[in-house]
mmCIF file of the N, C-alpha and C atoms, coordinates in Angstrom:
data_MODEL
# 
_entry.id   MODEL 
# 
loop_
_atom_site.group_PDB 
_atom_site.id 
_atom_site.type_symbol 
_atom_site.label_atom_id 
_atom_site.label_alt_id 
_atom_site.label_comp_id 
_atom_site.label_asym_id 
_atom_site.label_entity_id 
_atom_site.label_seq_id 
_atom_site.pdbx_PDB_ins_code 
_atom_site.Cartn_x 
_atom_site.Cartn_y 
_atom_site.Cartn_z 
_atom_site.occupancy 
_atom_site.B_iso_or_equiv 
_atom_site.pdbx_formal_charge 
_atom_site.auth_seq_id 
_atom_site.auth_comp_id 
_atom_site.auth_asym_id 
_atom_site.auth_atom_id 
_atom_site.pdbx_PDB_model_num 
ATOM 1   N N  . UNK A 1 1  ? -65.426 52.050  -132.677 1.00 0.00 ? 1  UNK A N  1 
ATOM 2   C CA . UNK A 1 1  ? -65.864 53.404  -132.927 1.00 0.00 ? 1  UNK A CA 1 
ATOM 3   C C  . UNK A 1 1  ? -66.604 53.979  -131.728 1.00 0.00 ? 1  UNK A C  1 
ATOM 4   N N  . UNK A 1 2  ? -67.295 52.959  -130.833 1.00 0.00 ? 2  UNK A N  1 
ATOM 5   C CA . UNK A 1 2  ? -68.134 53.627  -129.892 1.00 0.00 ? 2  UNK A CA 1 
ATOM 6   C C  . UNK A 1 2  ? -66.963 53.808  -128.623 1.00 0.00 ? 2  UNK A C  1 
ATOM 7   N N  . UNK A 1 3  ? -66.137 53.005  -128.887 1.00 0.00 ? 3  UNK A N  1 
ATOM 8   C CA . UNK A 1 3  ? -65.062 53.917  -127.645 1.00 0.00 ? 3  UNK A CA 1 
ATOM 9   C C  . UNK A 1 3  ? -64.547 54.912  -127.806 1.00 0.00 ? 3  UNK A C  1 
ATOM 10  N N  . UNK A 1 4  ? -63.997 55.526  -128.934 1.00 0.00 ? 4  UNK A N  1 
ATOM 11  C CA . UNK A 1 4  ? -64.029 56.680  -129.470 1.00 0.00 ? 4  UNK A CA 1 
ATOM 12  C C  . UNK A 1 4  ? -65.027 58.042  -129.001 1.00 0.00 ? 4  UNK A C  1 
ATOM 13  N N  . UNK A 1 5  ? -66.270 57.725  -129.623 1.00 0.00 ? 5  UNK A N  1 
ATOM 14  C CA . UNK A 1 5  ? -67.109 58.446  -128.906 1.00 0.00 ? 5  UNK A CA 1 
ATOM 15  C C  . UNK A 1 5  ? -67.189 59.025  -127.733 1.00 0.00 ? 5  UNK A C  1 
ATOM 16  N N  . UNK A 1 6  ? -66.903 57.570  -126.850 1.00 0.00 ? 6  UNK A N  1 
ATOM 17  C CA . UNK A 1 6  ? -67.092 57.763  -125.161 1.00 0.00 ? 6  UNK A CA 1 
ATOM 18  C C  . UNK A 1 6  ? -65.894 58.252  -124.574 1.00 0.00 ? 6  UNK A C  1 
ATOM 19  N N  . UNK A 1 7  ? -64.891 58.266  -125.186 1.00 0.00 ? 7  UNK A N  1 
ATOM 20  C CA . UNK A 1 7  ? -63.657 58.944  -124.903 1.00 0.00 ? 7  UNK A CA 1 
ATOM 21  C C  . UNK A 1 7  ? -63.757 60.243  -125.329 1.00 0.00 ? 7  UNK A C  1 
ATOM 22  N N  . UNK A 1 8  ? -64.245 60.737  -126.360 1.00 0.00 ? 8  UNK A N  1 
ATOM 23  C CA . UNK A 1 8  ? -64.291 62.245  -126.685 1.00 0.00 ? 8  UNK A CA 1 
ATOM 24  C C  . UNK A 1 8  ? -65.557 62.771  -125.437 1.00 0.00 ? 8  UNK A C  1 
ATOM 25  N N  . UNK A 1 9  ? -66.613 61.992  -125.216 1.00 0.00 ? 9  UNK A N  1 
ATOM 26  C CA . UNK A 1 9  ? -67.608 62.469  -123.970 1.00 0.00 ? 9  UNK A CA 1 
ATOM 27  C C  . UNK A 1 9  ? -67.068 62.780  -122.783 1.00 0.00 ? 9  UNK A C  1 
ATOM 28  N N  . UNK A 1 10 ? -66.110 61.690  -122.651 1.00 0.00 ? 10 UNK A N  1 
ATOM 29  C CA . UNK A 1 10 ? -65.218 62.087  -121.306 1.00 0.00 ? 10 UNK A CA 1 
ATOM 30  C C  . UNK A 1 10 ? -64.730 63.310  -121.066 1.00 0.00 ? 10 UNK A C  1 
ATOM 31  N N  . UNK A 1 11 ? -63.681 63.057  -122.094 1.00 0.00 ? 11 UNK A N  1 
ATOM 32  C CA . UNK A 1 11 ? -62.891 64.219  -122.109 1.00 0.00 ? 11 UNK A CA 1 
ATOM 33  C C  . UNK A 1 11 ? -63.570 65.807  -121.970 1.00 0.00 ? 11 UNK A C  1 
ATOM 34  N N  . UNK A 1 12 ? -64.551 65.682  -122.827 1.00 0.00 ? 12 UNK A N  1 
ATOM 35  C CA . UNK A 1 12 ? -65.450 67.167  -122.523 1.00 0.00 ? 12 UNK A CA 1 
ATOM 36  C C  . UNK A 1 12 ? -66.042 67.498  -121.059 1.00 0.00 ? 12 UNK A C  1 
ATOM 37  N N  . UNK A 1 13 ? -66.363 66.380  -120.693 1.00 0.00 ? 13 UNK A N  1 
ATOM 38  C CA . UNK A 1 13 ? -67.025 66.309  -119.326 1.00 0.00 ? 13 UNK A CA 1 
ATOM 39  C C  . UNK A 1 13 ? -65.941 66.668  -118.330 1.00 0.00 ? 13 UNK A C  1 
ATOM 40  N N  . UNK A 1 14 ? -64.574 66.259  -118.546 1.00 0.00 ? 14 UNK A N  1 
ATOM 41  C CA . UNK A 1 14 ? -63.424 67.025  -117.564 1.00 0.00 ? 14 UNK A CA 1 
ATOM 42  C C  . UNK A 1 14 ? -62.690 68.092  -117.885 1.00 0.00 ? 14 UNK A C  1 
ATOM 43  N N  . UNK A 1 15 ? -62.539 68.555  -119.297 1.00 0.00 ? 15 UNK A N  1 
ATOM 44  C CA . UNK A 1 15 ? -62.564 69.926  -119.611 1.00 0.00 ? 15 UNK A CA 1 
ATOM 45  C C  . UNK A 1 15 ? -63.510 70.801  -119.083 1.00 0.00 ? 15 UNK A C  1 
ATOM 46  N N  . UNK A 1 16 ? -64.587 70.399  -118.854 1.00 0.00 ? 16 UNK A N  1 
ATOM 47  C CA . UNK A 1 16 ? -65.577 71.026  -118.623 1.00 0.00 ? 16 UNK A CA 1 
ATOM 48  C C  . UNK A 1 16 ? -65.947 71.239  -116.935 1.00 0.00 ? 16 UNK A C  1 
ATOM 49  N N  . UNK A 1 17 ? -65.368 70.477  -116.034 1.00 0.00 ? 17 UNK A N  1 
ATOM 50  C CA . UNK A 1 17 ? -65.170 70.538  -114.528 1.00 0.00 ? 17 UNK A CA 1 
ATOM 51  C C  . UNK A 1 17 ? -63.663 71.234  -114.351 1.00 0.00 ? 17 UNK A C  1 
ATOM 52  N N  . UNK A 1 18 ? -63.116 71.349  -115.534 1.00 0.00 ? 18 UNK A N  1 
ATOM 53  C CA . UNK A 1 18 ? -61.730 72.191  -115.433 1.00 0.00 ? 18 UNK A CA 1 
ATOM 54  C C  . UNK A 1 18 ? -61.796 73.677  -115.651 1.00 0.00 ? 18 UNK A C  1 
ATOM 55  N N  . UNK A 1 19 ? -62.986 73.792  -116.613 1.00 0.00 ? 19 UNK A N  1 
ATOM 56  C CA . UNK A 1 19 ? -63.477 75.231  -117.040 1.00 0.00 ? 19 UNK A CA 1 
ATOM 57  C C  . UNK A 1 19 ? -64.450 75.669  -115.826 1.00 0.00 ? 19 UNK A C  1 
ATOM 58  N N  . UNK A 1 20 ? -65.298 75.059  -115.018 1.00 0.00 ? 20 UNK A N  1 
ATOM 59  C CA . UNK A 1 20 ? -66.208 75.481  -113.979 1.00 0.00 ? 20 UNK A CA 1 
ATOM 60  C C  . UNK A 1 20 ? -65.309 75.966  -113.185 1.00 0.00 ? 20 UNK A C  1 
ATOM 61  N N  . UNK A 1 21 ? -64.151 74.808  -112.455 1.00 0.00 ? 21 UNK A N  1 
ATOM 62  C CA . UNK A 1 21 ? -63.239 75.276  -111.005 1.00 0.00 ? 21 UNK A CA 1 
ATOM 63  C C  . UNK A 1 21 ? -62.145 76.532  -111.536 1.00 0.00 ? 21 UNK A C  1 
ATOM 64  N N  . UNK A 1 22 ? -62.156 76.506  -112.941 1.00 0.00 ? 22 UNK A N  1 
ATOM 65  C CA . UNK A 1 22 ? -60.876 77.974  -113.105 1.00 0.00 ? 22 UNK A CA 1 
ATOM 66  C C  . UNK A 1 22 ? -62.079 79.233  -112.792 1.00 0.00 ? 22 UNK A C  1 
ATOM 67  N N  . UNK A 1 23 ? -63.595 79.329  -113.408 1.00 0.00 ? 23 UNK A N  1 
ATOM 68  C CA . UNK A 1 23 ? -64.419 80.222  -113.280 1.00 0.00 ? 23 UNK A CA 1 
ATOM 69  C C  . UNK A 1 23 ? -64.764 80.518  -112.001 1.00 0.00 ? 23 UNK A C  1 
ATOM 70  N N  . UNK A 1 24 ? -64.975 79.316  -111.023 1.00 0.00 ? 24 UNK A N  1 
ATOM 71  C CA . UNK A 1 24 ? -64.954 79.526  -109.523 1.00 0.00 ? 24 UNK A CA 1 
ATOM 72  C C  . UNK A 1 24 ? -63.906 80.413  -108.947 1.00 0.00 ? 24 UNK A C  1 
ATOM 73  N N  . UNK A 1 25 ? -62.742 79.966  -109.255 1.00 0.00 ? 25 UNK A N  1 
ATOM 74  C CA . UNK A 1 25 ? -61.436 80.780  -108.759 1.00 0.00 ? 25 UNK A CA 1 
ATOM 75  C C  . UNK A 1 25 ? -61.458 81.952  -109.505 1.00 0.00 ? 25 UNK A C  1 
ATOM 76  N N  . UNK A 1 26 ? -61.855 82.566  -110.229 1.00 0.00 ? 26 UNK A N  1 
ATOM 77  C CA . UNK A 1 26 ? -61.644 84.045  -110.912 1.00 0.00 ? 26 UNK A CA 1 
ATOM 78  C C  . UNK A 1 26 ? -62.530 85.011  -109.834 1.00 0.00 ? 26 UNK A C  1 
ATOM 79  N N  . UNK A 1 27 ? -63.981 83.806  -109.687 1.00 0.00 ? 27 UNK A N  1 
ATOM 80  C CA . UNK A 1 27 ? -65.234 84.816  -109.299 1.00 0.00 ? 27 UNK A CA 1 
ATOM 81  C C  . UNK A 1 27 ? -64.935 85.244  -107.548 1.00 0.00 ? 27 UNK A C  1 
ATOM 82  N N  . UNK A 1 28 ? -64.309 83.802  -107.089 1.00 0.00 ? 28 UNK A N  1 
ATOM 83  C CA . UNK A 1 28 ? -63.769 84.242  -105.482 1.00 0.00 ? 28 UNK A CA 1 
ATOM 84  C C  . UNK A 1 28 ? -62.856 85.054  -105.401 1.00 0.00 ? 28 UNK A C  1 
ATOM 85  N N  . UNK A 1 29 ? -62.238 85.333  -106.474 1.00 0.00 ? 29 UNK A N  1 
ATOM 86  C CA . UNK A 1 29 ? -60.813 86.101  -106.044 1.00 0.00 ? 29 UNK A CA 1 
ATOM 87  C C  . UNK A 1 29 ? -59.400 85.693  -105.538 1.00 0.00 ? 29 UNK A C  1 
ATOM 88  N N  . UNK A 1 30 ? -59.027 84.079  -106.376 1.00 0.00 ? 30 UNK A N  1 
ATOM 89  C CA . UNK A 1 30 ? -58.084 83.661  -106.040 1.00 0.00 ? 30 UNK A CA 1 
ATOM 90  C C  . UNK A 1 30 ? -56.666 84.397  -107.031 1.00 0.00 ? 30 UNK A C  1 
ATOM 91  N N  . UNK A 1 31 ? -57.486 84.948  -107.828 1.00 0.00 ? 31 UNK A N  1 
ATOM 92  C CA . UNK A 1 31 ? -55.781 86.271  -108.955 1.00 0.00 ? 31 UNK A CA 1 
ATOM 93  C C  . UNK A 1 31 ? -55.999 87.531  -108.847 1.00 0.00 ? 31 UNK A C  1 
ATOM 94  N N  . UNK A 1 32 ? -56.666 87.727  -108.063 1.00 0.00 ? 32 UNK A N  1 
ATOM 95  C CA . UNK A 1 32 ? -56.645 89.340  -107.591 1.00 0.00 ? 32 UNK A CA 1 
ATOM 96  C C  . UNK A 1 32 ? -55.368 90.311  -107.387 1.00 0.00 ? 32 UNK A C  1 
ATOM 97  N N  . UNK A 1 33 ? -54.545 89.441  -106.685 1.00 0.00 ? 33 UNK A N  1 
ATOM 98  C CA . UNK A 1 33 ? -53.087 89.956  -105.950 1.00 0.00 ? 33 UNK A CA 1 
ATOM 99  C C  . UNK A 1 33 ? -52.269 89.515  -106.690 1.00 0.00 ? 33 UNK A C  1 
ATOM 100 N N  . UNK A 1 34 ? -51.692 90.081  -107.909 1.00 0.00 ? 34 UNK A N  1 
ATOM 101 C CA . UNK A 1 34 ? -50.911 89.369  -108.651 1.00 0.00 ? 34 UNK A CA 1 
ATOM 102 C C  . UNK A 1 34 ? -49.729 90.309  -108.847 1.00 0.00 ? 34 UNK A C  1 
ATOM 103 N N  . UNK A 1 35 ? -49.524 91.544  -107.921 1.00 0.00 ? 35 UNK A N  1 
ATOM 104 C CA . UNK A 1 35 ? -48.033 92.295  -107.837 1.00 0.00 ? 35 UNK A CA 1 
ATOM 105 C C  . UNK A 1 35 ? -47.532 92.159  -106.798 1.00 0.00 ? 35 UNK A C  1 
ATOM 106 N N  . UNK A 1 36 ? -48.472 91.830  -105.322 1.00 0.00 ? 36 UNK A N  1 
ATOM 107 C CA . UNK A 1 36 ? -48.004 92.222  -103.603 1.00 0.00 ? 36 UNK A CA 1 
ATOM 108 C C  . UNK A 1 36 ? -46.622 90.875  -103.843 1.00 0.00 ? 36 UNK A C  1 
ATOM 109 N N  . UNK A 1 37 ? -46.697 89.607  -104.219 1.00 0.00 ? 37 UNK A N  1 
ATOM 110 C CA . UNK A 1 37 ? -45.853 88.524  -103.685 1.00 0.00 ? 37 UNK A CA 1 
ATOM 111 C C  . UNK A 1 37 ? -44.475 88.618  -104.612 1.00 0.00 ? 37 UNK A C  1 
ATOM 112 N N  . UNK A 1 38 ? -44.703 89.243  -105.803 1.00 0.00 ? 38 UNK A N  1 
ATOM 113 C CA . UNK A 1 38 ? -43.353 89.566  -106.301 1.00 0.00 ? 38 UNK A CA 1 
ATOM 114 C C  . UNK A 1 38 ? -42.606 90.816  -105.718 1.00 0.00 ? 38 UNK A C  1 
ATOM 115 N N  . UNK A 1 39 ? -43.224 91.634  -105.025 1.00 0.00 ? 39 UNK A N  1 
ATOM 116 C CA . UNK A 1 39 ? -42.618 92.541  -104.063 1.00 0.00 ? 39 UNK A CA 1 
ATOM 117 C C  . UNK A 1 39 ? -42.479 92.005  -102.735 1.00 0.00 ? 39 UNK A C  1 
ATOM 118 N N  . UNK A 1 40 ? -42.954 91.221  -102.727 1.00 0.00 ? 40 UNK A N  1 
ATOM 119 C CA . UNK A 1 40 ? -42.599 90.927  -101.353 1.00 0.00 ? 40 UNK A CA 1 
ATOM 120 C C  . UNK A 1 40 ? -41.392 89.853  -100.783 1.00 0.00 ? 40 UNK A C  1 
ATOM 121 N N  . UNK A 1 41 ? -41.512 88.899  -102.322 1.00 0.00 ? 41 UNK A N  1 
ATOM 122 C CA . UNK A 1 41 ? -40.058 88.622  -102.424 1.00 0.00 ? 41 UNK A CA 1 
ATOM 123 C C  . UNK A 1 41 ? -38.904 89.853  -102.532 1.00 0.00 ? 41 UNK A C  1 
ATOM 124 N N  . UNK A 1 42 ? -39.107 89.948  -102.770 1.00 0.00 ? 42 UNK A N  1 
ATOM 125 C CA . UNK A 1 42 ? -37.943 91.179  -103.092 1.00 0.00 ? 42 UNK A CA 1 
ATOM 126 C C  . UNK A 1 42 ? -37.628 91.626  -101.935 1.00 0.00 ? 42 UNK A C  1 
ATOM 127 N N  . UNK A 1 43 ? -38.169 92.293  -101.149 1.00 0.00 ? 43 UNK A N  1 
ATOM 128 C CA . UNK A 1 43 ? -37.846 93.371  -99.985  1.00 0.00 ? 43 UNK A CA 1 
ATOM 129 C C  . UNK A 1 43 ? -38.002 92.110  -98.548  1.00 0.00 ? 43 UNK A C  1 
ATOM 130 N N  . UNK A 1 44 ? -38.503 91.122  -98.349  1.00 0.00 ? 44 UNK A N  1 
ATOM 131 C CA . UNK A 1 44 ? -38.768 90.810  -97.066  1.00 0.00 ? 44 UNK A CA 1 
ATOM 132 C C  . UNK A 1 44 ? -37.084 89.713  -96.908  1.00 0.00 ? 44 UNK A C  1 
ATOM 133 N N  . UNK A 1 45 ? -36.244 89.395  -97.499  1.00 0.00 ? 45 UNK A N  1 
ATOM 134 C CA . UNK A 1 45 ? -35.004 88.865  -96.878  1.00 0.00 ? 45 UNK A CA 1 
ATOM 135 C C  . UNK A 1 45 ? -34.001 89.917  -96.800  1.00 0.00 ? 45 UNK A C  1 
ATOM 136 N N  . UNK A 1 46 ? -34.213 90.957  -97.204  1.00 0.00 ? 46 UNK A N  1 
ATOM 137 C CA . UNK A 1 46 ? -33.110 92.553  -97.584  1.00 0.00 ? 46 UNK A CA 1 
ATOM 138 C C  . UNK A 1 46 ? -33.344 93.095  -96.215  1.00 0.00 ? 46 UNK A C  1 
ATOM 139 N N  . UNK A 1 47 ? -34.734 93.020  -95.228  1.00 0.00 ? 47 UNK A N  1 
ATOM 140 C CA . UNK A 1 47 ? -34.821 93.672  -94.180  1.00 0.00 ? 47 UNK A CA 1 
ATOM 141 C C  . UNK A 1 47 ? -34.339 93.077  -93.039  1.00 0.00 ? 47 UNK A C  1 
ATOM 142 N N  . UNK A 1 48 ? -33.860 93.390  -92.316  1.00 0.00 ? 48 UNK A N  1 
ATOM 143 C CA . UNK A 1 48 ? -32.892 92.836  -91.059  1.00 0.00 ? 48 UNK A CA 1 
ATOM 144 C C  . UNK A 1 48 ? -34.402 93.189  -89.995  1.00 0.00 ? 48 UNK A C  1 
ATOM 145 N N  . UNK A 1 49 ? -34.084 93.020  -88.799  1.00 0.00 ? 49 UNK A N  1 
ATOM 146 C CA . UNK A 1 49 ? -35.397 93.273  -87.574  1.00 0.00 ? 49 UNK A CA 1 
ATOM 147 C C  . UNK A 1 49 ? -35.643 94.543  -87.365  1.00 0.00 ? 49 UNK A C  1 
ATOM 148 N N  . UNK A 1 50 ? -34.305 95.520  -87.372  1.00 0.00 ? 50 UNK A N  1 
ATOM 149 C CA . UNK A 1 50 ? -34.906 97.091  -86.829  1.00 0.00 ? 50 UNK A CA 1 
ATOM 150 C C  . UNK A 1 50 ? -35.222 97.537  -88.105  1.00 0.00 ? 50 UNK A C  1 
ATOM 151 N N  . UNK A 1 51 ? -35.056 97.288  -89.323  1.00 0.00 ? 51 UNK A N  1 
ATOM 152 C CA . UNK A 1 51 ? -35.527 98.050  -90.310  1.00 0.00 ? 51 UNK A CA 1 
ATOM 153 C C  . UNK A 1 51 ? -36.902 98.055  -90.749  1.00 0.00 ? 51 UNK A C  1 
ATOM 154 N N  . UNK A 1 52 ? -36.903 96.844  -90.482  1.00 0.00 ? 52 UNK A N  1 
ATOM 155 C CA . UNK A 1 52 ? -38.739 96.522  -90.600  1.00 0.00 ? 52 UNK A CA 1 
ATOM 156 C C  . UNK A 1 52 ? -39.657 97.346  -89.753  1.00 0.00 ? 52 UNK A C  1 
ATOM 157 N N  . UNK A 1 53 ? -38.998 97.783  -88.731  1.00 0.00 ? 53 UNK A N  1 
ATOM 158 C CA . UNK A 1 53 ? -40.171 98.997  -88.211  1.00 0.00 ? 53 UNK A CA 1 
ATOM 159 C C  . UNK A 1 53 ? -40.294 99.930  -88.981  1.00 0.00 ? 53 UNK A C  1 
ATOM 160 N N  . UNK A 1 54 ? -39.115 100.369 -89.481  1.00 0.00 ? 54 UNK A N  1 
ATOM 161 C CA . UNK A 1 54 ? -38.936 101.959 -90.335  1.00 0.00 ? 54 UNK A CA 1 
ATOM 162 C C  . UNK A 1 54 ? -39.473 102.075 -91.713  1.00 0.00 ? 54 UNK A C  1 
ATOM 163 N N  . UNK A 1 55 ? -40.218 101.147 -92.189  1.00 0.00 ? 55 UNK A N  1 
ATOM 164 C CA . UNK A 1 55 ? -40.465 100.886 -93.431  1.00 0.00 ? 55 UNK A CA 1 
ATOM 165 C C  . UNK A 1 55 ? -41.902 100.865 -93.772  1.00 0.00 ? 55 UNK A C  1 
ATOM 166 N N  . UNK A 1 56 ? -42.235 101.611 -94.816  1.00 0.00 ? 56 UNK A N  1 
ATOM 167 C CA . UNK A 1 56 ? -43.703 101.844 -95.051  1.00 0.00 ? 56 UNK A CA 1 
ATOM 168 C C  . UNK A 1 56 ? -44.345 100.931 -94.991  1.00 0.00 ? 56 UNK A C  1 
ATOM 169 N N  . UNK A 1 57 ? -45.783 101.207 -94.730  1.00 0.00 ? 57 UNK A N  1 
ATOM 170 C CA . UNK A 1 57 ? -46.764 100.029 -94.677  1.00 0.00 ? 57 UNK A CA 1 
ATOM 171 C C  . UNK A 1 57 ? -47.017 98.832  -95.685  1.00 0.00 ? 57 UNK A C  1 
ATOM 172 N N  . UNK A 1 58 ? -46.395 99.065  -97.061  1.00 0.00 ? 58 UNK A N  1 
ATOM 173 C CA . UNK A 1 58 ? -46.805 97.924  -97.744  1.00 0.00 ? 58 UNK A CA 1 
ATOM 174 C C  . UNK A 1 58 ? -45.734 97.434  -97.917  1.00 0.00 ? 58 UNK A C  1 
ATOM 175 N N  . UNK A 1 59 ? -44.437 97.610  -97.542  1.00 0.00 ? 59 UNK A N  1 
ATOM 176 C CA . UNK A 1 59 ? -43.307 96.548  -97.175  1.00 0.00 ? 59 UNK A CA 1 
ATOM 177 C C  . UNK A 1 59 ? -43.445 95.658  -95.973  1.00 0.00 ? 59 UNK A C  1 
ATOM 178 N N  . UNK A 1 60 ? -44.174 96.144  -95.043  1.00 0.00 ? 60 UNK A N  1 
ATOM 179 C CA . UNK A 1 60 ? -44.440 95.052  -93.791  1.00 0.00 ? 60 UNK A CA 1 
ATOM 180 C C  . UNK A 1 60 ? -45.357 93.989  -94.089  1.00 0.00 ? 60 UNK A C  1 
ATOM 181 N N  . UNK A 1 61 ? -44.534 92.737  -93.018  1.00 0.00 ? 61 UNK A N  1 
ATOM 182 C CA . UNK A 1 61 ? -45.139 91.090  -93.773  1.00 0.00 ? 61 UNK A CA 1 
ATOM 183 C C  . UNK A 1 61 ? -46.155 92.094  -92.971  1.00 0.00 ? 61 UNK A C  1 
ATOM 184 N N  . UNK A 1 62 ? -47.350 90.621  -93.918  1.00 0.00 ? 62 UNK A N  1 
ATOM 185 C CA . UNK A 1 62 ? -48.477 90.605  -93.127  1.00 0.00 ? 62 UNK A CA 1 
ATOM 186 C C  . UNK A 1 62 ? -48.591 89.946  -92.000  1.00 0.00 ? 62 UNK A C  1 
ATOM 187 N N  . UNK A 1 63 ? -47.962 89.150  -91.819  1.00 0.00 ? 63 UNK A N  1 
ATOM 188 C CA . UNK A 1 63 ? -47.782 88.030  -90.630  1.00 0.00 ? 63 UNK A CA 1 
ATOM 189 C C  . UNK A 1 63 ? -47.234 88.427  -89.353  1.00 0.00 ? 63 UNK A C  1 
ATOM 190 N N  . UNK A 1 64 ? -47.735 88.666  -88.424  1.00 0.00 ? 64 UNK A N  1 
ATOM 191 C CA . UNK A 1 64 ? -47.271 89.465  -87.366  1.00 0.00 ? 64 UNK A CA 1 
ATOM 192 C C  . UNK A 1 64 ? -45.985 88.508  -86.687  1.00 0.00 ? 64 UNK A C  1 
ATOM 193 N N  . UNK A 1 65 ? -46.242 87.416  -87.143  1.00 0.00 ? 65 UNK A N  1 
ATOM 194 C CA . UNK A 1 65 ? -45.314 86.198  -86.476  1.00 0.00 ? 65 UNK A CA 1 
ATOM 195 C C  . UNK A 1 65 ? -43.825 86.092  -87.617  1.00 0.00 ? 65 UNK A C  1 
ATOM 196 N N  . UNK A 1 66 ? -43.840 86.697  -88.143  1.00 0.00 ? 66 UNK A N  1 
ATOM 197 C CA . UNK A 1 66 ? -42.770 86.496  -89.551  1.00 0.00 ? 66 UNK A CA 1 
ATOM 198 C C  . UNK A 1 66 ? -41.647 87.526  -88.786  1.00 0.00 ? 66 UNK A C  1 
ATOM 199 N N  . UNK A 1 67 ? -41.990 88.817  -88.228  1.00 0.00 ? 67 UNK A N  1 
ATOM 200 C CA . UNK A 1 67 ? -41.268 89.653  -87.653  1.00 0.00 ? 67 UNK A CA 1 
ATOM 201 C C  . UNK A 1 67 ? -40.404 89.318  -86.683  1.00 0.00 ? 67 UNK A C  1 
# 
């Protein structure tokens, strides 16, 4: 019975370092951007090299080296 116990303690104790690091990542801003990369799939293999100049600012990679 007392392993029981200490197995349910565990378990809370790493639910509980699982619930801190998801709250860390909300508060830094790791899901902030959650439309730019599905557009950006989309449009960044459709553009050939000269078109990518002609194309509004939020179709251009960010990566100056991707161009």
């Amino acid at each position: 019975m007392s392993v029981i116990l200490l197995l349910i303690a565990f378990s809370l104790l790493i639910a509980g370092g699982f619930l801190l690091g998801f709250l860390w990542s909300v508060k830094t801003g790791q899901y902030d951007d959650d439309v730019s990369p599905a557009v950006r799939v989309l449009f960044e293999n459709e553009l050939n090299h000269q078109e990518v100049s002609n194309q509004p600012e939020q179709y251009k990679s960010k990566n100056p080296d991707a161009v």
